[in-house]
C-alpha positions as CSV (number, residue, x, y, z in Angstrom):
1,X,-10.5,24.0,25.7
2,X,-10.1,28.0,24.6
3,X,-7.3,27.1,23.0
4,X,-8.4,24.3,21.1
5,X,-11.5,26.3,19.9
6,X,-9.7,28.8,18.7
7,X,-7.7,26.7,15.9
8,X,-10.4,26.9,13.7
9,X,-10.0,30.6,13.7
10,X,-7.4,30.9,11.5
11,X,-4.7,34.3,12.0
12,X,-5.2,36.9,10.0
13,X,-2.0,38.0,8.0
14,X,-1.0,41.5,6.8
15,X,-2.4,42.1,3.5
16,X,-6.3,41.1,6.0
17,X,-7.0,37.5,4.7
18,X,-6.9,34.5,7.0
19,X,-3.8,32.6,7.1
20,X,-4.2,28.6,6.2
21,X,-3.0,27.0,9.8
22,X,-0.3,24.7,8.9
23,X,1.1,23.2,12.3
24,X,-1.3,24.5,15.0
25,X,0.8,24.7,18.6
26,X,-0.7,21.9,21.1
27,X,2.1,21.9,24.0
28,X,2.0,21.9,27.6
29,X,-1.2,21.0,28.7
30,X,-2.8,17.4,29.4
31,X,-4.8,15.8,26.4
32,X,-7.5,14.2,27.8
33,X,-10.5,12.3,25.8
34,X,-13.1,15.3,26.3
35,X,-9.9,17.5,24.3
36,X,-9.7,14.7,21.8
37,X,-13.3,14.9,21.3
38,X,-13.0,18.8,20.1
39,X,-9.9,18.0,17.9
40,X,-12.0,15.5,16.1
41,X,-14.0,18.5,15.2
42,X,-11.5,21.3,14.8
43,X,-8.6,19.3,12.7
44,X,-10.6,18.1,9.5
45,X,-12.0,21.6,9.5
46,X,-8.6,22.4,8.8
47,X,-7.7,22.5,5.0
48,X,-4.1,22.9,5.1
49,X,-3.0,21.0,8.0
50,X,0.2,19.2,7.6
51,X,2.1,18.7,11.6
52,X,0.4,18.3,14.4
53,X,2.8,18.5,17.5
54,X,1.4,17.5,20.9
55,X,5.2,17.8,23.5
56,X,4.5,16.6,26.9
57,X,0.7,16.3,26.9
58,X,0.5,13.1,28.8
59,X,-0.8,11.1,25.7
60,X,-1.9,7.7,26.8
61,X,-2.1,3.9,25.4
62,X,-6.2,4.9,25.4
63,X,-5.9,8.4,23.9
64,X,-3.3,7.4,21.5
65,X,-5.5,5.3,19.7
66,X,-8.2,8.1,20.2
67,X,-5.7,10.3,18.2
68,X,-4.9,7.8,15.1
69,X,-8.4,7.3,14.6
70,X,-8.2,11.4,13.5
71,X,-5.6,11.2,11.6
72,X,-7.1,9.6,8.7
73,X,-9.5,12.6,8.8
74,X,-7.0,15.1,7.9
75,X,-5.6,14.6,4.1
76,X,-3.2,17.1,4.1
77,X,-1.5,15.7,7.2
78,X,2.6,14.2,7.1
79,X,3.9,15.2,9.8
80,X,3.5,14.0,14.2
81,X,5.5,14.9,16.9
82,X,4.9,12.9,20.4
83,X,8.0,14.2,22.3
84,X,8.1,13.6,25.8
85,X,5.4,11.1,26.2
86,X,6.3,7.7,27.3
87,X,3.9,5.0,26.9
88,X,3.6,1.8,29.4
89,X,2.4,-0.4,27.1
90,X,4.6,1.0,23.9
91,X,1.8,1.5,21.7
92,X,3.7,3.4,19.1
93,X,4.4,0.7,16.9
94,X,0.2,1.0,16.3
95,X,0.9,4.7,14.3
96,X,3.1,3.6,11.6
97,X,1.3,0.4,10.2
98,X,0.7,-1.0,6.5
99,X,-2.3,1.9,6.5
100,X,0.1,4.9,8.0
101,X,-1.0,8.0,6.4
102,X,2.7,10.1,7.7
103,X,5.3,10.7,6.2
104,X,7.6,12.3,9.0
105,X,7.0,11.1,12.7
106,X,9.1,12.2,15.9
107,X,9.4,9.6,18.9
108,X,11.9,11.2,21.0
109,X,12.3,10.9,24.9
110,X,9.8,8.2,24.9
111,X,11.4,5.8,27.4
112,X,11.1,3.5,24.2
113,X,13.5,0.5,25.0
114,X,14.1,-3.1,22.8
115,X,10.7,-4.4,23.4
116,X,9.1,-1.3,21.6
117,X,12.2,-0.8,18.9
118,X,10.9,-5.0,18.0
119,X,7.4,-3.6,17.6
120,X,8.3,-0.7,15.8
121,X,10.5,-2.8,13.5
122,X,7.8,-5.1,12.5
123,X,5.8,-2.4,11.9
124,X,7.9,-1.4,9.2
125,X,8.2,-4.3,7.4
126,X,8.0,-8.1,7.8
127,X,7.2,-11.4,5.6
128,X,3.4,-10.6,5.1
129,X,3.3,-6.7,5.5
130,X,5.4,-3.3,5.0
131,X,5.0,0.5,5.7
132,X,5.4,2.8,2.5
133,X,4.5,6.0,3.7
134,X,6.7,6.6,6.2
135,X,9.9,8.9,5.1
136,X,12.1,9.7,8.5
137,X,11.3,8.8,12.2
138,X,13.4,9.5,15.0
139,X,14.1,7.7,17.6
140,X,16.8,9.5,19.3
141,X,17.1,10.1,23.6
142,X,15.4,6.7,24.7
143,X,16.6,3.3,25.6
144,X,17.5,1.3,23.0
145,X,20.3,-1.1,22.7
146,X,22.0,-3.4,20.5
147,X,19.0,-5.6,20.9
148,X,16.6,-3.1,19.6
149,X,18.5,-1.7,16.9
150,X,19.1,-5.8,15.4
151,X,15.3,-5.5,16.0
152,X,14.7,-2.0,13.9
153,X,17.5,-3.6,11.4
154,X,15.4,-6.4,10.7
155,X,12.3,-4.1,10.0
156,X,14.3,-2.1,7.3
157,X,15.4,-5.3,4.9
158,X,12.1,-5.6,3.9
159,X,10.9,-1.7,4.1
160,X,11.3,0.3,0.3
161,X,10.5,3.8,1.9
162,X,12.4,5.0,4.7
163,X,15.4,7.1,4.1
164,X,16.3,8.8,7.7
165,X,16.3,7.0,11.0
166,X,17.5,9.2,13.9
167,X,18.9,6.6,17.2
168,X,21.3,9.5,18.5
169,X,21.3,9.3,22.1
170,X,20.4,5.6,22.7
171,X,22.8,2.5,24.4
172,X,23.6,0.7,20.8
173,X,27.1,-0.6,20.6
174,X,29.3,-1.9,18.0
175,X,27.4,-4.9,17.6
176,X,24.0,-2.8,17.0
177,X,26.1,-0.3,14.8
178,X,27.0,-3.6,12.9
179,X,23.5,-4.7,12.1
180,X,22.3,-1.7,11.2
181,X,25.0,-1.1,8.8
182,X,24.3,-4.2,7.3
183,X,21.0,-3.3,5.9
184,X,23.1,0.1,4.5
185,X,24.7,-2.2,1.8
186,X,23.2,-4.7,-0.5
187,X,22.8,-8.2,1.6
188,X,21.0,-11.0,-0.2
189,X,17.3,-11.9,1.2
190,X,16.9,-15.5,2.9
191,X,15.1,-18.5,1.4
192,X,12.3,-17.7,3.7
193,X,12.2,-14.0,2.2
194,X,12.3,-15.4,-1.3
195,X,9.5,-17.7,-0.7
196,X,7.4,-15.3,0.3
197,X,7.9,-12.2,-1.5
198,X,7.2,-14.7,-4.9
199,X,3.7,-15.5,-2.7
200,X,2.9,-12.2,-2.5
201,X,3.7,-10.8,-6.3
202,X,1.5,-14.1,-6.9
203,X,-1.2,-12.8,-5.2
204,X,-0.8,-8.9,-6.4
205,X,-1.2,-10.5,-9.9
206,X,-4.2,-12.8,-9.5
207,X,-5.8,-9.0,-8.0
208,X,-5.1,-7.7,-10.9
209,X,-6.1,-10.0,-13.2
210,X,-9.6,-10.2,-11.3
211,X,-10.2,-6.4,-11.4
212,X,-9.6,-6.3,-15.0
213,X,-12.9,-5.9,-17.0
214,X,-14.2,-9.1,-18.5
215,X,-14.0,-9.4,-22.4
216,X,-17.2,-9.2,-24.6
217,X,-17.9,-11.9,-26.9
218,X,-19.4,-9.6,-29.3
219,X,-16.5,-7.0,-29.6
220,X,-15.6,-6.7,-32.9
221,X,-12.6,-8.2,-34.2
222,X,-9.0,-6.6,-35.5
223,X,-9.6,-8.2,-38.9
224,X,-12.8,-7.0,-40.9
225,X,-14.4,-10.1,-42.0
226,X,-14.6,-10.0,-45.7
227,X,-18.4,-9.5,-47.3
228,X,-19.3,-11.3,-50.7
229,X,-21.5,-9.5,-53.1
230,X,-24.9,-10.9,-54.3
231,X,-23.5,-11.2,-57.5
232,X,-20.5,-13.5,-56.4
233,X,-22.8,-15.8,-54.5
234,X,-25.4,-16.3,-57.9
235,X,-21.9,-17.3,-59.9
236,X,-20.7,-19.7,-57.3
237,X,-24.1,-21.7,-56.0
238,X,-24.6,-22.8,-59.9
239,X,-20.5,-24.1,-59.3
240,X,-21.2,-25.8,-56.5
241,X,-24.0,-27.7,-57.4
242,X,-22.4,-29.0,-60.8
243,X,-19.9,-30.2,-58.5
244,X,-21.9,-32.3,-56.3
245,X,-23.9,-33.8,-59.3
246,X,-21.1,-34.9,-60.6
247,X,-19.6,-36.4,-57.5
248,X,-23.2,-38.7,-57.4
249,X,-22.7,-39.8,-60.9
250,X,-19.3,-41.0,-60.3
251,X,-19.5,-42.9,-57.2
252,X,-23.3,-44.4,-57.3
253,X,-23.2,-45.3,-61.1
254,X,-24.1,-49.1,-61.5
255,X,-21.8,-51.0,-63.1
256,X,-18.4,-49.2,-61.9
257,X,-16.2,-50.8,-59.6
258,X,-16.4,-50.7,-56.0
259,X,-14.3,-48.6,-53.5
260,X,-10.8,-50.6,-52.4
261,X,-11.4,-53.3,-49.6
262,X,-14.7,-53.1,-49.6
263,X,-16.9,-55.6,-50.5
264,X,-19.2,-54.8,-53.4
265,X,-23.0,-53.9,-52.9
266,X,-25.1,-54.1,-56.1
C-alpha cells in the first residue's frame, strides 16, 4: 500500500519541478481488491498517465473487472500490460470490447489457449459489433493453435483498426499460418457479411437523420419574395375589375346564345 500511495507524488526532476508520471511501476506484488480500491483513487489523479503495467500480480477474473472499470477514468491512458497472469475463466476478451479505450495491450504468458483466442477474436470484430481502438496486442508465449488462430482470423475480417498482432511462441501450424494469411490479402466478404454490414450502414443513417435538427417552417426562403408598391396595386385593382364586368356582361346578357350542350335557361 506505500507504494501505491506514493504514485500520486510525482519525482522531482533536475531543473526542481515535478515530473508528469507516465507509466508508474506496479510489479511483483499481489493486487488484491483493497489495492484496487487505492488505485481508483491514485490513477485519475494522474494527468499524464498513458501505461499501466501490472507483471505477475495475481490479477484475477474478480479483480480484472475491478481494474477495467478504472480504466475509463484515466483519459490519457493507451497502453496495459498483464504479463504473467493467467486467468481460469479467460476473461480477457472482456478488456478489448466495442467501448475499449487502449490502444496497445500486452497478453503474454497467459496460458491463453483456443477457447480464449475464440473470445478474443469476437471481441474484435463480428456481424453486430467491432473494436476500433485497439492498435497492437500481443499474444505471444501461450497456447494457441491452429484452432485459435482460424478463431483470431475470423475476428480480423471484420476489424478496420489493428495493425500488429504478436502469436510468436504459440502451437499454430501451417494450417493456422494459412488462415491468418488469408485475412493479409484482400478476400471477398460472405453473403451473410454483406447482409449485414448494409443493416447496419441502414441503421447509422436513420441515427443521423434523427439527430439532425428539425427544419423551421418559418425560415426564410433562398428566393426573396418580390414586394409590389402601393402605387402598382391602385393601377391594377381598376384592371381587374373592368375585367370581371365585362366577363358578366358577356355571359349573363339576355338574348345571347347559350353555352354548347347545354340546354338553354331563360
Amino acid at each position: 500500500l506505500p507504494a501505491l500511495a506514493n504514485l500520486g507524488a510525482a519525482p522531482s526532476s533536475p531543473s526542481g519541478r515535478p515530473k508528469a508520471t507516465s507509466s508508474p511501476p506496479l510489479a511483483g506484488w499481489r493486487l488484491e481488491e483493497k489495492m484496487l480500491g487505492v488505485l481508483a483513487k491514485c490513477l485519475p489523479a494522474l494527468a499524464n498517465l498513458q501505461a499501466i503495467r501490472l507483471w505477475k500480480v495475481g490479477l484475477t477474473d474478480l479483480t480484472l473487472l475491478s481494474l477495467i472499470s478504472i480504466l475509463p477514468t484515466c483519459p490519457n491512458l493507451k497502453v496495459l500490460s498483464l504479463e504473467g497472469n493467467p486467468l481460469p475463466e479467460r476473461s480477457f476478451y472482456k478488456l478489448i470490447g466495442e467501448e475499449c479505450v487502449l490502444a496497445h495491450v500486452s497478453l503474454r504468458n497467459n496460458d491463453i489457449d483456443d477457447e480464449a483466442a475464440a473470445l478474443i477474436g469476437q471481441a474484435l470484430s463480428s456481424l453486430r459489433s467491432s473494436n476500433k481502438t485497439l492498435v497492437s496486442i500481443n499474444l505471444s508465449y501461450n497456447h494457441i493453435t491452429d484452432v485459435g488462430a482460424a478463431s483470431l482470423a475470423n475476428g480480423l475480417r471484420l476489424n478496420r483498426s489493428l495493425l500488429s498482432l504478436s502469436l510468436s511462441h504459440n502451437r499454430i501450424g501451417d494450417e493456422g499460418a494459412m488462415k491468418l494469411a488469408e485475412i493479409l490479402a484482400p478476400f471477398p466478404l460472405t453473403h451473410t457479411e454483406v447482409v449485414e454490414r448494409r443493416r447496419l450502414l441502414l441503421e447509422k443513417e436513420c441515427q443521423e437523420r434523427c439527430r439532425m435538427p428539425p427544419r423551421h417552417s418559418d425560415a426564410k426562403p433562398d428566393r426573396p419574395s418580390s414586394h409590389l408598391s402601393s402605387t402598382m396595386l391602385e393601377k391594377l385593382q381598376p384592371a381587374k375589375a373592368g375585367k370581371v364586368t365585362a366577363k358578366k356582361k358577356v355571359s349573363g346578357g339576355r338574348g345571347c346564345p347559350p353555352p354548347l350542350g347545354r340546354d338553354p335557361v331563360w
